[in-house]
N, C-alpha and C positions, 0 to 999 in steps of 0.2 A: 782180826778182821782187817784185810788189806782195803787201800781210800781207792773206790772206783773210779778211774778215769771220767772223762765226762768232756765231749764237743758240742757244738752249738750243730743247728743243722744248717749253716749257711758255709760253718767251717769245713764242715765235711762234703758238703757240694762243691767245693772250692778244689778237694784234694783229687778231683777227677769225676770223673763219666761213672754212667753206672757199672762199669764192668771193671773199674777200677778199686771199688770195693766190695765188701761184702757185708752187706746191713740184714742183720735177721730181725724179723717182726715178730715179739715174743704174746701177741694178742691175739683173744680168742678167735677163730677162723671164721666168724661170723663180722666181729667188729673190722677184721682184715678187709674180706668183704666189700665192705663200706666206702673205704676210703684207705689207701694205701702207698707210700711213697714209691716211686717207680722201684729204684734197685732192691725193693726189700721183695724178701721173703717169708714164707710163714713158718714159724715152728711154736706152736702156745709154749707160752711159763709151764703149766702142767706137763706138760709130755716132752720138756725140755730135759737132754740126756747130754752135758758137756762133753764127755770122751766121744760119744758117737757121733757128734758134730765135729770137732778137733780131725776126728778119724780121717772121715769121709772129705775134708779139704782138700783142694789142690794142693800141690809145691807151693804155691804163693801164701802156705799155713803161717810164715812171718810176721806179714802183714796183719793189723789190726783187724778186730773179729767186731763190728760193731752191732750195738744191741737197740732197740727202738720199741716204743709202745707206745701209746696215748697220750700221757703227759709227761713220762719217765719215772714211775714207780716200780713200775715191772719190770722195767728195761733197767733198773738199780739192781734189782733183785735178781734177773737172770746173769747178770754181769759177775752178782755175788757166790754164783753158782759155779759160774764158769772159776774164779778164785777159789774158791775150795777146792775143784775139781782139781787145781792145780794150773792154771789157764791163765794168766794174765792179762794177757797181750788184748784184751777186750775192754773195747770204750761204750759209753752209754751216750744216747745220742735228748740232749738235752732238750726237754720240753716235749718231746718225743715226737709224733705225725702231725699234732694239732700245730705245736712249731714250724715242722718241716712245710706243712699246707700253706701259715702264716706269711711264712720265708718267701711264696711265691715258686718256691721249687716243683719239679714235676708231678702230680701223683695220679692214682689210678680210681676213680671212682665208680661204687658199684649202685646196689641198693640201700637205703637209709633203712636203719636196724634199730631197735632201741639198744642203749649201752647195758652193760651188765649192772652197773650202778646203778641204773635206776631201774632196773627188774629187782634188784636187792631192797631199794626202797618199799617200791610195792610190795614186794613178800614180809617183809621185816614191819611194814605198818599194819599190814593186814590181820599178820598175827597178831600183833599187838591189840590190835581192836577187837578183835574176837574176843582174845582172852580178858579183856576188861568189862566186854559185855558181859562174856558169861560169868565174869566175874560179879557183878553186878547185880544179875540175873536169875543165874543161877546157884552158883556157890560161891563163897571167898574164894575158899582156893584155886580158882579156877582162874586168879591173877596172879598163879605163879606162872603160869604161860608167857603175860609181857616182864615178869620179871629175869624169866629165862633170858628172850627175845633181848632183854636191856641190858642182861650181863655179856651177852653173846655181842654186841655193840658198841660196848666198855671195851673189852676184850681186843675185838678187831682194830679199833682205832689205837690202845696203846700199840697191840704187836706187828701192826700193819698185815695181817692177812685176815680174810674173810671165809670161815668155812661154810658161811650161806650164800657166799659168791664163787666159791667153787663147788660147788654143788648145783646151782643153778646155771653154772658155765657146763656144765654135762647134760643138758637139759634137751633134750631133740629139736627141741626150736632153735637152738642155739647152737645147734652141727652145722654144716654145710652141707650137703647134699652136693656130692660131686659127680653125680650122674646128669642131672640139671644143669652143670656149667659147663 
């Protein structure tokens, strides 16, 4: 596992204009949405495809490939991708939007959305409470429901991914509708 790169975002506003680099936004097209630094772009984590971004660059494919998301989890992890892929030349852009906003830099604001993290909340306590009712209630075992719910929780926090946060990032509330914009 190669050490990812990593700029601040005040470093990288420094290195030029927006057309001076190329920053992808690796967050859901909803969160995009929201709030977005000017020169980014959208490609989610999920449907992030390194060769076919690489591909489709200009000549100026040399130059660094920087990566951005919310606080810079995902923007590690796409970066991580783009290195296996065989990709280096790609920096993660530290602290991610919430940073780049911080910084005073330019960005693009949409409609306020609730984050993925906390639709994950509500879904994950929801269950939880269910199953402790019916636990309760109706059967014991029917608290193996938040026992699932809490190893699935255990889980996501050691390995850093979420498969009830990608599953709710597929969710129709949580598309954009590009007929509407």
């Amino acid at each position: 596992m190669s050490e990812i790169q990593t700029i601040t975002a005040s470093e990288l506003a420094q290195r030029g204009g927006a057309n001076d680099i190329e920053l992808i936004d690796v967050r859901t097209p909803l969160e995009f949405g929201e709030i977005r630094a000017v020169p980014a772009r959208n490609l989610p984590l999920d449907r992030l495809d390194p060769v076919a971004v690489m591909q489709a660059r200009d000549p100026s494919a040399d130059q660094p490939l920087y990566l951005i998301c919310k606080g810079g989890a995902r923007g590690a992890k796409a970066c991580q991708k783009f290195i296996d892929a065989g990709y280096a030349n790609v920096v993660n852009v530290e602290g991610g939007t919430e940073a780049w906003a911080q910084a005073g830099l330019p960005v693009v604001r949409g409609q306020k959305v609730m984050s993925l993290e906390r639709q994950v909340r509500i879904a994950a306590g929801s269950i939880v409470l269910v199953g402790a009712l019916l636990g309760i209630f109706v059967h014991p075992y029917w608290a193996g429901i938040s026992a699932f719910v809490g190893a699935g929780l255990v889980f996501a926090g050691i390995s850093d991914t979420c498969a009830m946060g990608m599953l709710i990032a597929k969710m129709p509330w949580n598309q954009v509708n590009t007929a509407s914009r």
